[in-house]
C-alpha positions as CSV (number, residue, x, y, z in Angstrom):
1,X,-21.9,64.6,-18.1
2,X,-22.3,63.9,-21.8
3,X,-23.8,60.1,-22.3
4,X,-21.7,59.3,-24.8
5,X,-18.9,59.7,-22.4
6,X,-20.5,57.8,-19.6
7,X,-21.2,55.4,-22.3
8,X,-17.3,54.6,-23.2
9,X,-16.2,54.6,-19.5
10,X,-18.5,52.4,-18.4
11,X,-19.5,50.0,-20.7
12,X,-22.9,49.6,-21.2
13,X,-24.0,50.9,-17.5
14,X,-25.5,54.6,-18.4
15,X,-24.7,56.3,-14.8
16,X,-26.2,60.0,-16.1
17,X,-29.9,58.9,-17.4
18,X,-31.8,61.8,-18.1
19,X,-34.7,61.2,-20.0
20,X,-37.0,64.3,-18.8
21,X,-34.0,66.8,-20.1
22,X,-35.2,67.7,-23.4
23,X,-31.4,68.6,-24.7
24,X,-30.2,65.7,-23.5
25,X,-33.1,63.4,-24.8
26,X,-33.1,64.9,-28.5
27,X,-28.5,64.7,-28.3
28,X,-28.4,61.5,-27.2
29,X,-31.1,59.7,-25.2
30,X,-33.6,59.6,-27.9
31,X,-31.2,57.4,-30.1
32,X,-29.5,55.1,-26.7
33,X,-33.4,54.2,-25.9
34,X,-34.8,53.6,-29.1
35,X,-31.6,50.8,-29.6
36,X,-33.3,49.4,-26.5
37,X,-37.0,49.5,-27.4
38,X,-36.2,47.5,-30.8
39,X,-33.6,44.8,-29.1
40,X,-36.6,44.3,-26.5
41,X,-39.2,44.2,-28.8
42,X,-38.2,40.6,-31.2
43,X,-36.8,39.3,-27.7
44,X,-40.6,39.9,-26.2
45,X,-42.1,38.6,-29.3
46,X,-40.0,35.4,-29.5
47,X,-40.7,35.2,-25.5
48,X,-44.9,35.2,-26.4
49,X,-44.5,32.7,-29.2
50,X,-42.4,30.3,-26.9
51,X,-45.3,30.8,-24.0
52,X,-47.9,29.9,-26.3
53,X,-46.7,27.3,-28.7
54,X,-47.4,24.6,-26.3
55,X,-51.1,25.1,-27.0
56,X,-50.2,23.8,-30.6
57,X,-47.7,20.9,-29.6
58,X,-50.7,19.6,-26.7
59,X,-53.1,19.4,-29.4
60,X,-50.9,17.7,-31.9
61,X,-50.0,15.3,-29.2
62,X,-52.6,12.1,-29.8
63,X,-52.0,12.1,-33.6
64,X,-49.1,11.2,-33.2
65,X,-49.2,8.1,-31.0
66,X,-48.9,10.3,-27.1
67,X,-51.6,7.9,-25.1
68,X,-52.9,10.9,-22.5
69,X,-56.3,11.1,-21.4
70,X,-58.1,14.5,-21.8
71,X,-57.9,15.4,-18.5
72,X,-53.9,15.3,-18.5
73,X,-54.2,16.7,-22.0
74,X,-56.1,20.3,-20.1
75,X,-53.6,20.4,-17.7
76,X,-50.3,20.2,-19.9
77,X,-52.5,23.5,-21.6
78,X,-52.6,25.1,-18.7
79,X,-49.9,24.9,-17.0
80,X,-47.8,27.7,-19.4
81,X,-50.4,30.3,-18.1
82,X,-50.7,29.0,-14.9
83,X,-46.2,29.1,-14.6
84,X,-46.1,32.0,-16.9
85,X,-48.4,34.4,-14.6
86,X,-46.6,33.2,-11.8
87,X,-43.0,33.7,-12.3
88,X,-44.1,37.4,-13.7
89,X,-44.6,38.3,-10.2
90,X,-41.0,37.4,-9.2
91,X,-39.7,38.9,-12.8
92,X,-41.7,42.4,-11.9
93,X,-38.7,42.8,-9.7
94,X,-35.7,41.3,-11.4
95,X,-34.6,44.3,-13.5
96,X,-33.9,46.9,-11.2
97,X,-32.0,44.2,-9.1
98,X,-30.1,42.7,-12.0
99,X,-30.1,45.3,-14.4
100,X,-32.1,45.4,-17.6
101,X,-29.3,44.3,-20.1
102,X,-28.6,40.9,-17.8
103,X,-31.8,39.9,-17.2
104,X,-32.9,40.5,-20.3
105,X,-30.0,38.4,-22.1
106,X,-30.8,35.6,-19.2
107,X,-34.0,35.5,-19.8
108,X,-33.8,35.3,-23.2
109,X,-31.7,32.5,-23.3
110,X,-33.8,30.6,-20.5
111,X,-36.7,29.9,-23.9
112,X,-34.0,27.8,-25.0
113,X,-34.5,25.3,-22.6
114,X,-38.6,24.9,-23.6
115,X,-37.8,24.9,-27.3
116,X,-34.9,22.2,-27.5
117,X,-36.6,19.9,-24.8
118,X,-39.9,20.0,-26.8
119,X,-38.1,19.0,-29.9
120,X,-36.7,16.0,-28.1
121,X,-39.8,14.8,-26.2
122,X,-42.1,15.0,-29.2
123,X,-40.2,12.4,-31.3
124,X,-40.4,9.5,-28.4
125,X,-44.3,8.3,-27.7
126,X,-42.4,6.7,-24.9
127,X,-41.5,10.3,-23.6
128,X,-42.9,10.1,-19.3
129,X,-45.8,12.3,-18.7
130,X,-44.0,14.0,-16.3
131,X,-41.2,15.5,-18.8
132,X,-44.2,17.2,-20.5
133,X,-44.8,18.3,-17.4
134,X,-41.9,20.1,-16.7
135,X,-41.7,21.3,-20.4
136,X,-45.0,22.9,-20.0
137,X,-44.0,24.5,-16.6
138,X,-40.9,25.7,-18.7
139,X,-42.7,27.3,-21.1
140,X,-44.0,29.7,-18.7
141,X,-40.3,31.5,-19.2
142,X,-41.9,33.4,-22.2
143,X,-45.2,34.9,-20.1
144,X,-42.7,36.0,-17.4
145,X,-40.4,37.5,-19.6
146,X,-43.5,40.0,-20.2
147,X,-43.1,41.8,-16.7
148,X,-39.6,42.1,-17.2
149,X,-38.8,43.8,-20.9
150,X,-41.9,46.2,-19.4
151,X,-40.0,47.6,-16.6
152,X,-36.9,47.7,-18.3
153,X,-38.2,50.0,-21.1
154,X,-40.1,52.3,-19.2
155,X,-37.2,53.2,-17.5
156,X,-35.6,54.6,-21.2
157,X,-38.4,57.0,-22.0
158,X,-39.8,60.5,-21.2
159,X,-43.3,60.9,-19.7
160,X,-44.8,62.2,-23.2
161,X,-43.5,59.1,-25.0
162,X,-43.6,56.5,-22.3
163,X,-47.1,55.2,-23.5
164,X,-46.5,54.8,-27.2
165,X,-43.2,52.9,-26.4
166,X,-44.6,50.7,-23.8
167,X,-47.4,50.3,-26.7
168,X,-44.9,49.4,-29.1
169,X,-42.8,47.1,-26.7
170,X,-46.0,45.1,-25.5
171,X,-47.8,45.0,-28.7
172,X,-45.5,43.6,-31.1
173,X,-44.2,41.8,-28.4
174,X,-47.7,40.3,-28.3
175,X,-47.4,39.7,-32.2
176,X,-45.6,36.6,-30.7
177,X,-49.2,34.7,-30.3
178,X,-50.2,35.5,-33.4
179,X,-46.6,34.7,-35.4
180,X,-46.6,31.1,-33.9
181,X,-50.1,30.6,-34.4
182,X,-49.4,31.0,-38.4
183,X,-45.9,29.6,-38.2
184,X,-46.2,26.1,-36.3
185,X,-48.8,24.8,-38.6
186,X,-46.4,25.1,-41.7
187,X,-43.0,24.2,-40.1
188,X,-44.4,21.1,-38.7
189,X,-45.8,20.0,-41.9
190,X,-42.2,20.2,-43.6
191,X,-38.9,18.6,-42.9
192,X,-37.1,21.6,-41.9
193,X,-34.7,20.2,-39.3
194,X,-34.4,17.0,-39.8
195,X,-30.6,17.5,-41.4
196,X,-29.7,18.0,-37.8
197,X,-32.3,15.8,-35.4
198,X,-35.1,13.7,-35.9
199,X,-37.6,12.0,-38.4
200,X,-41.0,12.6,-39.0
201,X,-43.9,11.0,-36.8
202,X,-47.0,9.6,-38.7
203,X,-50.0,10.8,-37.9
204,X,-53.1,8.4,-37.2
205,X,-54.7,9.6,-40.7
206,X,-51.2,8.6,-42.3
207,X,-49.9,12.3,-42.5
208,X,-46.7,13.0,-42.0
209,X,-45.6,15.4,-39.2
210,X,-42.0,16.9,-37.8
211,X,-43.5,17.9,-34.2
212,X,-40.3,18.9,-33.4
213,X,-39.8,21.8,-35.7
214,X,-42.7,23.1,-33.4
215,X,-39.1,23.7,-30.7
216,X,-36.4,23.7,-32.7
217,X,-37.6,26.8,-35.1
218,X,-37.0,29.3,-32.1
219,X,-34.0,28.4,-31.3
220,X,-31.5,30.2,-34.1
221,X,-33.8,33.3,-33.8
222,X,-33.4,32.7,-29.7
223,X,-29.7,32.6,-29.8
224,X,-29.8,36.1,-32.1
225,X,-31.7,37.4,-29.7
226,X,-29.8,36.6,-26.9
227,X,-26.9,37.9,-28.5
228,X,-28.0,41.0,-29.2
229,X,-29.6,41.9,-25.9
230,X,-25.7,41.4,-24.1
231,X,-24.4,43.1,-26.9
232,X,-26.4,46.0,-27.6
233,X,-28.9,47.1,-24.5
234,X,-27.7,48.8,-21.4
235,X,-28.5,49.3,-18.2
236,X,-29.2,52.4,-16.3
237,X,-27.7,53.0,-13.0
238,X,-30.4,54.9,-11.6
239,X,-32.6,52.3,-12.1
240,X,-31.1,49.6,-9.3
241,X,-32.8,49.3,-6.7
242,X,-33.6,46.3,-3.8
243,X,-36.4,44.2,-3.4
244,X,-37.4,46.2,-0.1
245,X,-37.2,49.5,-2.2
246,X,-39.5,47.9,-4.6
247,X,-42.1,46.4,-2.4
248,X,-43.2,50.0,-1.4
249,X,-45.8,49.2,-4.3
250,X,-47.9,46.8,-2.1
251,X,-48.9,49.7,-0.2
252,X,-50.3,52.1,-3.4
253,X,-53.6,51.8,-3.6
254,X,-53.4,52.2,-7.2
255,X,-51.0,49.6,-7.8
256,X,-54.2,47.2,-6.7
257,X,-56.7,49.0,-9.1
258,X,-54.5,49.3,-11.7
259,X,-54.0,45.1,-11.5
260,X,-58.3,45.3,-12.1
261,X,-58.1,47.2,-15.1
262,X,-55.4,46.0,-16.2
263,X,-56.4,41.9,-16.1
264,X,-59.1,43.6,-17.9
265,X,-57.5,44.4,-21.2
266,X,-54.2,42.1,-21.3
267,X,-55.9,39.3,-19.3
268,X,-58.7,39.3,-21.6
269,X,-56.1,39.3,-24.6
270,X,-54.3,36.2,-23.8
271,X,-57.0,34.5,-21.9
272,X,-59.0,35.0,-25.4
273,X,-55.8,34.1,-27.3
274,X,-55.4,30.8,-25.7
275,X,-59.1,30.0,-25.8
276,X,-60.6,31.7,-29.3
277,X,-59.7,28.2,-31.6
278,X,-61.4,25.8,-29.0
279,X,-64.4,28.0,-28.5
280,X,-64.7,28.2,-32.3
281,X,-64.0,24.7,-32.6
282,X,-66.7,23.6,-30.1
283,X,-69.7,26.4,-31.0
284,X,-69.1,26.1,-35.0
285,X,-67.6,23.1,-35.9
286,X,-68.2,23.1,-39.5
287,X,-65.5,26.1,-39.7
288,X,-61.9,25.0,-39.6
289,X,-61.1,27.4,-36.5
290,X,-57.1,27.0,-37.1
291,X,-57.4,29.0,-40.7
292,X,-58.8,31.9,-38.4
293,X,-57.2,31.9,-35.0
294,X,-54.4,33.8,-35.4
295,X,-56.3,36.9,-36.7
296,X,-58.0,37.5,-32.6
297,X,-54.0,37.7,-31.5
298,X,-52.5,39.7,-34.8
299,X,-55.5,41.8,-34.4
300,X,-55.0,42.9,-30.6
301,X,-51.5,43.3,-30.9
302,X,-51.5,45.8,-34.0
303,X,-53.6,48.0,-32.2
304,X,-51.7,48.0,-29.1
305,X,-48.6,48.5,-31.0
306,X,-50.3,51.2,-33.1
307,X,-52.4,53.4,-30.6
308,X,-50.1,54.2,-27.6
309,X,-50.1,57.3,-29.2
310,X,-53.9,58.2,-28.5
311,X,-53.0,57.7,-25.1
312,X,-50.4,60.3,-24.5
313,X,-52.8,62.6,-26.7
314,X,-55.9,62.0,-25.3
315,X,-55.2,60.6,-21.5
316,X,-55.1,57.1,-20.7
317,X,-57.6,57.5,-18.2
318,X,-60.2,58.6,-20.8
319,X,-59.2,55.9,-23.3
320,X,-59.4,52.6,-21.0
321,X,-63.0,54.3,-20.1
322,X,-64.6,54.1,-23.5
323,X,-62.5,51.2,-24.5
324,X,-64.0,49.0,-21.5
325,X,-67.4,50.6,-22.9
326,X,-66.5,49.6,-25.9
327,X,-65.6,45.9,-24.8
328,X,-68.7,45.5,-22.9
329,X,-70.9,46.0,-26.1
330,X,-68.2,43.7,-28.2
331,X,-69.5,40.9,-25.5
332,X,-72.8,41.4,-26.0
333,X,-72.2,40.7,-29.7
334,X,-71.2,37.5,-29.3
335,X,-74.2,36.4,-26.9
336,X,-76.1,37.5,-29.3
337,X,-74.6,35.9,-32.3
338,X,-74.1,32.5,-30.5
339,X,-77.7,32.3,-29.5
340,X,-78.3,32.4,-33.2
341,X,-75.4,30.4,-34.6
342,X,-77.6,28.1,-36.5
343,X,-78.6,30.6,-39.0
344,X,-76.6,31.8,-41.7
345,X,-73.6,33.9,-41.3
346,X,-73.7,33.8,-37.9
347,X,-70.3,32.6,-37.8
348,X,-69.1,35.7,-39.3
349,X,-71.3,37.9,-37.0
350,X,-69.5,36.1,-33.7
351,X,-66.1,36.3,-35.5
352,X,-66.2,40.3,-36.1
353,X,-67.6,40.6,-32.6
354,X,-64.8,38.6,-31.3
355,X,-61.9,41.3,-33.8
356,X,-63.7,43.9,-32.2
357,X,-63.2,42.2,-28.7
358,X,-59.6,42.1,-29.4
359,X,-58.6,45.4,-31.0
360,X,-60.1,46.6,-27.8
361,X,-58.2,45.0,-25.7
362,X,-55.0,46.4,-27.8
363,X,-55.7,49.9,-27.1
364,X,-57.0,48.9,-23.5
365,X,-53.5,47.6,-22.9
366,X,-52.2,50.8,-24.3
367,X,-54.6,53.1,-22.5
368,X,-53.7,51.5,-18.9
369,X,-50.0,50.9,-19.3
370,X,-49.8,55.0,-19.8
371,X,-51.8,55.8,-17.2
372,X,-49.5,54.1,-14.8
373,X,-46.3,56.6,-14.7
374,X,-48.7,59.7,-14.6
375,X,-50.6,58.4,-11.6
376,X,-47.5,57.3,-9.9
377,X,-46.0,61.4,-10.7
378,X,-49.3,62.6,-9.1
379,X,-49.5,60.0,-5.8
380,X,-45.7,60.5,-5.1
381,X,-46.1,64.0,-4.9
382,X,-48.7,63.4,-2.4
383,X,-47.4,60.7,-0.4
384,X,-43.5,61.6,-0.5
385,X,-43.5,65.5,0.0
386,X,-40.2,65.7,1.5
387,X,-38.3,64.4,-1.7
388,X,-36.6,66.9,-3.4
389,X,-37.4,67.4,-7.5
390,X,-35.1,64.8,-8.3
391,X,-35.3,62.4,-6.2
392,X,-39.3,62.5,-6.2
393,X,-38.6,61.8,-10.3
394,X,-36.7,58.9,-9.6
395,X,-39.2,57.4,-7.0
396,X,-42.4,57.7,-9.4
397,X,-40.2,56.0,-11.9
398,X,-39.0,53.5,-9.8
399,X,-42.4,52.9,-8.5
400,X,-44.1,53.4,-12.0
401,X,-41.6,50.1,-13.7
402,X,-42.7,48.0,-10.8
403,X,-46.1,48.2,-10.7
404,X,-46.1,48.0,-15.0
405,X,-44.3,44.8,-14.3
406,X,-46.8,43.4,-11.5
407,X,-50.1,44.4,-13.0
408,X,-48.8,42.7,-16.1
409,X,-47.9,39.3,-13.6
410,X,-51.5,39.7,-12.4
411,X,-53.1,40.0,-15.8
412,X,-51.3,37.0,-16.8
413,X,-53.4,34.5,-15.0
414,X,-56.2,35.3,-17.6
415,X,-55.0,33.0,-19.8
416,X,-55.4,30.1,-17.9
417,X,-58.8,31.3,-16.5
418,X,-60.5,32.3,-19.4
419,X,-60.4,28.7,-21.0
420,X,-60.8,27.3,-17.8
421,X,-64.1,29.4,-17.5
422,X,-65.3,28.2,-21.0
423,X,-64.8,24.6,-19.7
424,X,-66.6,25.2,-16.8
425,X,-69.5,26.9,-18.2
426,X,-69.8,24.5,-21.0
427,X,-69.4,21.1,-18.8
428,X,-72.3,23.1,-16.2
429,X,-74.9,25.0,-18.6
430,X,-73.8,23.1,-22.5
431,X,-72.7,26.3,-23.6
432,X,-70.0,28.7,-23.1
433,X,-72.8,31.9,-22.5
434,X,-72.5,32.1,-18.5
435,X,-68.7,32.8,-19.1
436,X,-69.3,35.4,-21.3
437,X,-71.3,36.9,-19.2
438,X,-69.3,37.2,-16.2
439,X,-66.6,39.1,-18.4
440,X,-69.3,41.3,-19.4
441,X,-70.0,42.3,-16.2
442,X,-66.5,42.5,-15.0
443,X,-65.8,45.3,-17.5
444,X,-68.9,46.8,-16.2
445,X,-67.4,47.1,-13.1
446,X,-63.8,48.3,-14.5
447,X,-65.9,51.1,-16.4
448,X,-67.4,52.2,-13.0
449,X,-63.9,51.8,-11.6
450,X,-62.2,54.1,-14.3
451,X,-64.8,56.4,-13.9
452,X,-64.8,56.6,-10.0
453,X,-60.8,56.9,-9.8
454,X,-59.6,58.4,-12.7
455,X,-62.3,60.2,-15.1
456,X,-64.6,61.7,-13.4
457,X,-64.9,65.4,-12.2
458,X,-63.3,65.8,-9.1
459,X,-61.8,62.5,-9.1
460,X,-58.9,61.5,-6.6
461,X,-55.9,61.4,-9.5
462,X,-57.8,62.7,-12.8
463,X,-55.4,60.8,-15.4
């Protein structure tokens, strides 16, 4: 049956998905998934900036007469990471139930709800403490959306280009952090909005500040999005499945070490995203961290975007090896600079250690995300021998989406623990060193993991 066919009769439901027939990839299914990818990709990316803006509006908060105590101020930034990484674990599922095309325009338009209600609260100091809250609870809609567009778009793809579009899905997607990190500070300094709601709030120092803009400048970009998603994605038939079908994946021992490796490179990207201005901030105060920040995120998600290709070339097994390697001695470099940070150019020395941190962590995101469908081909096979050809294809896929989505819902909880672990280590030892240290050793142990599993001679899936 001829997809464009399929396409016509049934809307946007593509019953005959083939992406592993290389005629009817190159005729048709080439062109149908790349529509997808780049629909996905600005909804992901608006979905990341919504998830992290509340980092900016938190710390905005006391100039601008919001009386919370520092304590309340902590939990407001945390709570996006802490909701975020918790509703990916129920949005791992949603597309296979849903379909890819719904979900993705209903959760898409959910970010509107975060972005108007933190226009509105902003401009009242009388705004209850628990509206922000719920706001930063709501804001946790963009880190969920993650697990999601993930699954959705590895359904589209053949094995041999599944890692460079995940790459390019996740990583621009991830150029979300880094957009809003560069954006916020120069809508909110301007009074872009305030035709339609709002005046400006003075800041303690006499500055003049449209907090709200910090909200309302996603929202005409979210409704495009939105748009487009119902308009111009589809869903693929062979891709529904239950919960029950789904949950097979808490049984794969893979799924489990794949979560490791995984929290590894994405939970070290946004953990380090939502933590790199403070920790600059506290360890070299004389630098105005905010002129800098968004280079860690920008940084991490060009190279995810832009090395998904190594992956399929090379083996994603053999590239999340050297690249947790490579992350341990990226650590090290910022012991070693912060234990000189009072001599010149220090600061620089920790900064480049910190770039090379998060480029790793780009292709490590890459590398691990591509190694999931070919392990998942491999332990199928094993597991499932009575499947026919086909239907063993369509189980390793189905299998591959979810456990893409739930590592990725696992991962997520590194950005609330990585700043929590600065706190910690700071408030217990005056500096943020033991923290650092116990991510040094955790990639240790993912190199050993990588190794034992997945590199090594003789090793049980050799990926």
């Amino acid at each position: 049956m001829a997809i464009s066919s399929t396409h016509q009769d049934q809307g946007h439901t593509l019953n005959d998905w083939r992406p592993e027939d290389k005629q009817f990839w190159e005729e048709r299914g080439r062109q149908i998934a790349t529509r997808n990818l780049w629909i996905s990709i600005p909804a992901l990316l608006l979905a990341f900036s919504v998830w992290m803006v509340w980092s900016v509006v938190v710390a905005k908060l006391p100039a601008i007469g919001f009386a919370y105590t520092t304590d309340q101020l902590f939990w407001l930034a945390a709570l996006p990471g802490f909701s975020g990484a918790t509703l990916r674990i129920f949005y791992s599922f949603m597309v296979p139930i849903f379909g890819g095309r719904l979900w993705t325009t209903l959760s898409t338009a959910s970010l509107l709800l975060p972005a108007i209600g933190i226009g509105f609260a902003v401009q009242d100091p009388e705004t209850p403490y628990s509206i922000f809250l719920i706001l930063a609870l709501l804001c946790g809609f963009g880190g969920g959306n993650f697990a999601s567009s993930m699954a959705n778009i590895s359904f589209f793809y053949p094995k041999k280009e599944k890692g460079n579009a995940l790459a390019l899905n996740a990583g621009l997607g991830n150029l979300g952090v880094s957009v809003m990190q560069f954006l916020v500070p120069l809508v909110i300094s301007t009074a872009t909005f305030t035709v339609f709601v709002g005046d400006a709030q003075v800041a303690r120092d006499g500055t003049p500040l449209w907090l709200q803009n910090a909200g309302f400048v996603w929202v005409p970009f979210l409704v495009i999005s939105t748009l487009a998603s119902w308009f111009g994605m589809n869903d693929i038939a062979d891709a529904k499945a239950s919960f029950k079908e789904q949950s097979i994946i808490f049984k794969r021992a893979h799924n489990w070490i794949m979560c490791i490796l995984y929290t590894g490179t994405f939970g070290s990207f946004i953990g380090y995203s939502a933590g790199f201005p403070l920790l600059m901030k506290t360890q070299f105060p004389e630098v105005n961290a905010l002129s800098y920040a968004f280079l860690g995120p920008l940084v991490g998600a060009l190279s995810r975007a832009g090395t998904g290709w190594i992956s399929d070339k090379f083996g994603g097994g053999r590239v999340t090896f050297w690249t947790f390697v490579g992350m341990t001695f990226a650590v090290a470099g910022v012991l070693y600079f912060l234990a000189i940070k009072d001599q010149s150019g220090a600061f620089w020395g920790f900064f480049a250690a910190f770039m090379a941190l998060f480029f790793l962590t780009g292709v490590g995101n890459a590398s691990t995300f591509q190694m999931i469908p070919t392990i998942m081909r491999k332990e199928v096979a094993r597991l499932m021998p009575e499947l026919d050809q086909t239907a063993e294809l369509k189980q390793a896929e189905r299998e591959s989406a979810a456990i893409i989505a739930f590592t990725s819902a696992i991962a997520a909880y590194g950005a609330f623990f990585i700043p929590k672990a600065y706190g910690t280590s700071i408030s217990m030892t005056g500096g943020p060193e033991a923290a650092l240290w116990c991510f040094g050793a955790f990639y240790v142990l993912c190199v050993l993991i990588t190794h034992v599993f997945y590199t090594r001679k003789g090793a049980s899936v050799p990926c």
